[in-house]
C-alpha positions as CSV (number, residue, x, y, z in Angstrom):
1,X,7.9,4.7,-13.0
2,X,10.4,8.0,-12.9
3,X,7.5,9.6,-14.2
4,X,4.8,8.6,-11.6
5,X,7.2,9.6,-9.0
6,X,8.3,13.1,-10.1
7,X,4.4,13.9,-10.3
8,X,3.9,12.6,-6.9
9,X,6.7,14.8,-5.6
10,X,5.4,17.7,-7.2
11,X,2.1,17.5,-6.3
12,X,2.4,15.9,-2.6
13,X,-0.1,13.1,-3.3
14,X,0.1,9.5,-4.7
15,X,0.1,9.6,-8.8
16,X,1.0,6.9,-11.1
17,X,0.9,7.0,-14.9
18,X,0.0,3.3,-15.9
19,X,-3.8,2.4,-14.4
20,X,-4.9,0.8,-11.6
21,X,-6.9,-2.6,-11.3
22,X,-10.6,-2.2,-11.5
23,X,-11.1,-5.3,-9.8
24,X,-9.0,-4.9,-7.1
25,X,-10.9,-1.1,-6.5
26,X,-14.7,-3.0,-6.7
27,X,-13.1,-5.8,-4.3
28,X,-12.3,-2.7,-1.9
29,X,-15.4,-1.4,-2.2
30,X,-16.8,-4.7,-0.9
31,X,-14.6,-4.5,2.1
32,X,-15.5,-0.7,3.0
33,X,-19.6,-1.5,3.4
34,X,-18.4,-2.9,6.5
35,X,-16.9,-0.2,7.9
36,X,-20.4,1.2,8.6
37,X,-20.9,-0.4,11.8
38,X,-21.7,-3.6,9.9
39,X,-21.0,-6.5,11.5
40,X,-22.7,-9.1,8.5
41,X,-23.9,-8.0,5.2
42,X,-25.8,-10.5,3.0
43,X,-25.2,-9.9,-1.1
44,X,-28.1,-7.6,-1.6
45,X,-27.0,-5.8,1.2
46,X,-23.9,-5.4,-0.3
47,X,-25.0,-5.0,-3.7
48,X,-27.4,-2.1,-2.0
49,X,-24.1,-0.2,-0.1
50,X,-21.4,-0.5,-3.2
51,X,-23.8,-0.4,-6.1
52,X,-22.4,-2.8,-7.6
53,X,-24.2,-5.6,-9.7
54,X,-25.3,-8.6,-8.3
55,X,-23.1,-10.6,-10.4
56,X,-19.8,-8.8,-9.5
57,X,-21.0,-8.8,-5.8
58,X,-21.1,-12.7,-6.1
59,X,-17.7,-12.8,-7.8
60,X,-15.6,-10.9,-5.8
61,X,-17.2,-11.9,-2.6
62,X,-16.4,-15.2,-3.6
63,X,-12.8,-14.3,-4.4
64,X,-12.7,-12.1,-0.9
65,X,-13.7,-15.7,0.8
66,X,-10.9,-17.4,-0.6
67,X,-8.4,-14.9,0.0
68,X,-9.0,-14.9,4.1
69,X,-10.4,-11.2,4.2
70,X,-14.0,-12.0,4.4
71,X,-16.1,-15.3,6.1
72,X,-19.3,-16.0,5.4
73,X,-22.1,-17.7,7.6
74,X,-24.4,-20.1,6.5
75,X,-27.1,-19.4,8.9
76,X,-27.3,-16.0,8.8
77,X,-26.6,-16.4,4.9
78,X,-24.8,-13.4,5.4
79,X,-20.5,-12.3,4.8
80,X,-18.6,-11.1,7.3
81,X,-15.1,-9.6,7.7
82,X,-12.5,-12.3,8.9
83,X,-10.0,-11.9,11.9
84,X,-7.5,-10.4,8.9
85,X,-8.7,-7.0,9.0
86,X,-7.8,-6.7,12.7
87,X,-4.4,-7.8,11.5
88,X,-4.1,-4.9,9.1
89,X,-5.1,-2.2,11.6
90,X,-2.4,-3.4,13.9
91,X,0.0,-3.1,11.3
92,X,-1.0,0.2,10.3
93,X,-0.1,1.1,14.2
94,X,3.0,-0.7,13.5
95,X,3.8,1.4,10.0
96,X,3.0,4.5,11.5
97,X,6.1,4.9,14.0
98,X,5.5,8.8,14.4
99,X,1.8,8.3,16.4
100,X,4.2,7.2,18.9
101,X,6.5,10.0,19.3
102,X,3.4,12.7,20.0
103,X,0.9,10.1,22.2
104,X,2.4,11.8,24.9
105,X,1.9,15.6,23.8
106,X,-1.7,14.4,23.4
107,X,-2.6,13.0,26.3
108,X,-1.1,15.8,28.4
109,X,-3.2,18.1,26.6
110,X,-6.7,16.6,27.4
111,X,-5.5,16.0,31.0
112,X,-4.7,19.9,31.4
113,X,-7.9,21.0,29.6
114,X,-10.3,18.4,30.4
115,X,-11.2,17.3,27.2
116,X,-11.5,14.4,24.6
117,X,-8.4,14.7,21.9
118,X,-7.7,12.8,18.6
119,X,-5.9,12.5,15.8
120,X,-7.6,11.1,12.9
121,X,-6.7,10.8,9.6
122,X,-8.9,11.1,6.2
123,X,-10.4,8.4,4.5
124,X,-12.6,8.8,1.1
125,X,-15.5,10.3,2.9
126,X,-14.5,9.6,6.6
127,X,-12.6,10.7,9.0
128,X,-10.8,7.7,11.2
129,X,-9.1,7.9,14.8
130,X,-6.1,6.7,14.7
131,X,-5.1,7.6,18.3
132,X,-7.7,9.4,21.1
133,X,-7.6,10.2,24.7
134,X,-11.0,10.8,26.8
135,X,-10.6,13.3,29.4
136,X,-13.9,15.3,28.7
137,X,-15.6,15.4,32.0
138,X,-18.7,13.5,30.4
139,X,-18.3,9.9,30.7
140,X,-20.5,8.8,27.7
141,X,-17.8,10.2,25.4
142,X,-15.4,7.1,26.3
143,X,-16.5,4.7,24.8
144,X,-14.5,6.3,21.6
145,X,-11.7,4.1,20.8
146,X,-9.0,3.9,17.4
147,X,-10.7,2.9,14.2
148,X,-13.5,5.1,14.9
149,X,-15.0,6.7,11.4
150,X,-16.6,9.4,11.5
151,X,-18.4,11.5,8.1
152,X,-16.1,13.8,6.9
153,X,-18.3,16.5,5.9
154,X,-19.7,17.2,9.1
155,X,-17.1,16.5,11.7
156,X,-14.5,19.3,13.0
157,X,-11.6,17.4,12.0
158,X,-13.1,16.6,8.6
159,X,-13.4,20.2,7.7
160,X,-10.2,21.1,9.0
161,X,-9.0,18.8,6.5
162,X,-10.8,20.0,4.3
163,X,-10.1,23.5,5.0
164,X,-6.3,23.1,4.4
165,X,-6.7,20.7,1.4
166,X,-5.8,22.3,-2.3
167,X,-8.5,23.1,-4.6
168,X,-8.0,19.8,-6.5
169,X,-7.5,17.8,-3.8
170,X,-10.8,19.6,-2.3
171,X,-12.7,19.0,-5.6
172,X,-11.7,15.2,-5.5
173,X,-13.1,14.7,-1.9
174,X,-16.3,16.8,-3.0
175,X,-17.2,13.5,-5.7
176,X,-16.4,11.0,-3.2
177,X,-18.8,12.7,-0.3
178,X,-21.1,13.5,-3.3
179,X,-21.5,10.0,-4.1
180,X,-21.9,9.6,0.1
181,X,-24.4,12.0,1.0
182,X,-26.3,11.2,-2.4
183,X,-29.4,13.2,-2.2
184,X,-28.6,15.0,0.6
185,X,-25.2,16.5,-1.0
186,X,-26.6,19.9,-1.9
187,X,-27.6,20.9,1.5
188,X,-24.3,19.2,3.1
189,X,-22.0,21.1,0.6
190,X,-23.7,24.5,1.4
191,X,-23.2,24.1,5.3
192,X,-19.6,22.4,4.5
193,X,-18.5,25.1,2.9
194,X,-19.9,28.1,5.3
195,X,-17.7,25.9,8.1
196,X,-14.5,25.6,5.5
197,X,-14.4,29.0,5.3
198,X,-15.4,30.0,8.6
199,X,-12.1,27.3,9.7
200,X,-9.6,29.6,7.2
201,X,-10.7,32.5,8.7
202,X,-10.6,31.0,12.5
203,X,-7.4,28.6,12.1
204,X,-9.7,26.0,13.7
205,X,-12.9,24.4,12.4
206,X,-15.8,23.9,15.2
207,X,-18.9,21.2,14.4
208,X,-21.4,19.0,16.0
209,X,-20.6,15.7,16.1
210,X,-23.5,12.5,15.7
211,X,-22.6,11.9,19.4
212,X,-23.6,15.6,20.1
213,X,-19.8,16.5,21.3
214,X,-19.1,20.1,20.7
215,X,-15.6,19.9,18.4
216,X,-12.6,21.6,17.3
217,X,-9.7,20.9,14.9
218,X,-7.2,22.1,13.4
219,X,-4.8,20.0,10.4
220,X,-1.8,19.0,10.4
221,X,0.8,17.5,8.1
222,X,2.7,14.0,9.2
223,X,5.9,12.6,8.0
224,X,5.9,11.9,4.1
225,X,3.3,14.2,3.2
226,X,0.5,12.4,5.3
227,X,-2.6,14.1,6.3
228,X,-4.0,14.3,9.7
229,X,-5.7,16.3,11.7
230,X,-6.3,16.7,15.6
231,X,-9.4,17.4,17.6
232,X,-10.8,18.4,20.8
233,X,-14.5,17.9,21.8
234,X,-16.3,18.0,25.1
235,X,-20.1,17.5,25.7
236,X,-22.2,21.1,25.4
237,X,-23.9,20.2,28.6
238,X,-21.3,19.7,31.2
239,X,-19.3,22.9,29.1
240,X,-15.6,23.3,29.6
241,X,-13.6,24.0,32.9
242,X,-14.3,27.2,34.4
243,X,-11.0,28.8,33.1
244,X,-10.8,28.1,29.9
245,X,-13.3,29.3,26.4
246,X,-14.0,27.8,23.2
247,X,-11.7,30.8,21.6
248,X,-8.8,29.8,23.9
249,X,-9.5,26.2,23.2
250,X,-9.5,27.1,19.4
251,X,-5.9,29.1,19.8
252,X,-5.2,26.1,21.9
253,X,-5.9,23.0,19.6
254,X,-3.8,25.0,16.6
255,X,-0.9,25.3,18.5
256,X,-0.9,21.8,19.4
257,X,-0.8,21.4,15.6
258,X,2.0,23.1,15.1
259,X,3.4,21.0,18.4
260,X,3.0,17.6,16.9
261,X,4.4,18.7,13.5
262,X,7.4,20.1,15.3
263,X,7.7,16.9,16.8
264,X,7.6,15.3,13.5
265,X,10.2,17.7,12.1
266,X,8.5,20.1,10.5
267,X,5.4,20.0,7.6
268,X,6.6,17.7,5.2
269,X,5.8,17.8,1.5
């Protein structure tokens, strides 16, 4: 245990020496082919988005039943997550005490430039919003809400993570998005990595997002080591305010950065 924890100080992410469950990993698996705007997944289905084997699929859906994370519907013969999982994110909000202490910063920032903010935080190959305002002058960008996930590979925050990740940390994502983008990796690594180091050299990553917003990021490091990173996007059509550039935007969204990790206390590794 001393061990695991002197390694996880030293390199600023999780590490234990003794082995983790595999079950418990495949079960989580399971849970994640949900998360991509799934609302019921019959076994094949699932069997098709973990590659899994059938047999495991059956077992720990089976298991996942009986625990009270997942329901499953006769008629549809289909699984589905159960109200637990909405539990869990409201806990998260709950757990993370900081988000609260820089909503404020946020907000007043996509008021004064008139657009969309968030702060998202990395997950395997996504990106999630954890916290986002809508201010762009096009309406069709609120619908955006908390919880969104967006591919991390080709979002602005995503490679601003990226971008200020370590190269082991950065090779460690690569096989998770690998596994992700499957056939399409090679071409998604070669623009990925253009926009990595186009975001060193900037301060700020810029990238298209599936909803066609324009975006820019920049990182920044939470309380405890946690990564984030925070965003601005507005819709290419309707443009920014008159006043303001996607440079000055760029300079703009890293300083507000550095603002919410002052407001955190500092970087903290």
């Amino acid at each position: 245990m001393h061990e695991s924890r002197r390694l996880s100080r030293e390199t600023g992410s999780f590490v234990r020496v003794t082995p983790g469950s595999q079950s418990l990993a495949r079960g989580i698996q399971v849970l994640r082919a949900f998360l991509e705007a799934a609302p019921s997944l019959s076994n094949s289905e699932l069997v098709v988005r973990t590659h899994l084997p059938k047999a495991t699929v059956s077992r720990l859906c089976r298991s996942l039943v009986d625990a009270g994370m997942l329901e499953f519907d006769p008629d549809e013969e289909a699984y589905r997550l159960a109200p637990s999982s909405l539990s869990l994110g409201r806990a998260f909000q709950f757990s993370r005490s900081e988000l609260g202490t820089v909503n404020g910063v946020l907000k007043t920032f996509a008021r004064e430039h008139q657009v969309n903010v968030g702060l998202s935080a990395p997950d395997h190959g996504h990106m999630v919003y954890v916290t986002t305002f809508r201010e762009s002058r096009g309406a069709q960008t609120r619908t955006v809400a908390s919880g969104l996930r967006l591919p991390m590979a080709t979002c602005s925050p995503g490679i601003a993570y990226l971008a200020s990740a370590n190269p082991k940390r950065r090779a460690t994502v690569y096989g998770v998005l690998e596994t992700y983008h499957d056939r399409d990796w090679p071409a998604v690594r070669s623009t990925l990595e253009q926009n990595i180091a186009d975001a060193i050299a900037r301060g700020y990553s810029q990238a298209t997002s599936v909803f066609g917003n324009a975006g820019l990021g920049a990182s920044v490091k939470g309380r405890g080591g946690a990564a984030y990173a925070v965003s601005a996007s507005y819709l290419p059509s309707v443009g920014l305010p008159p006043d303001l550039t996607v440079e000055k935007l760029g300079e703009a969204i890293v300083a507000l950065a550095h603002e919410l990790e002052k407001a955190w206390g500092g970087p903290q590794i």
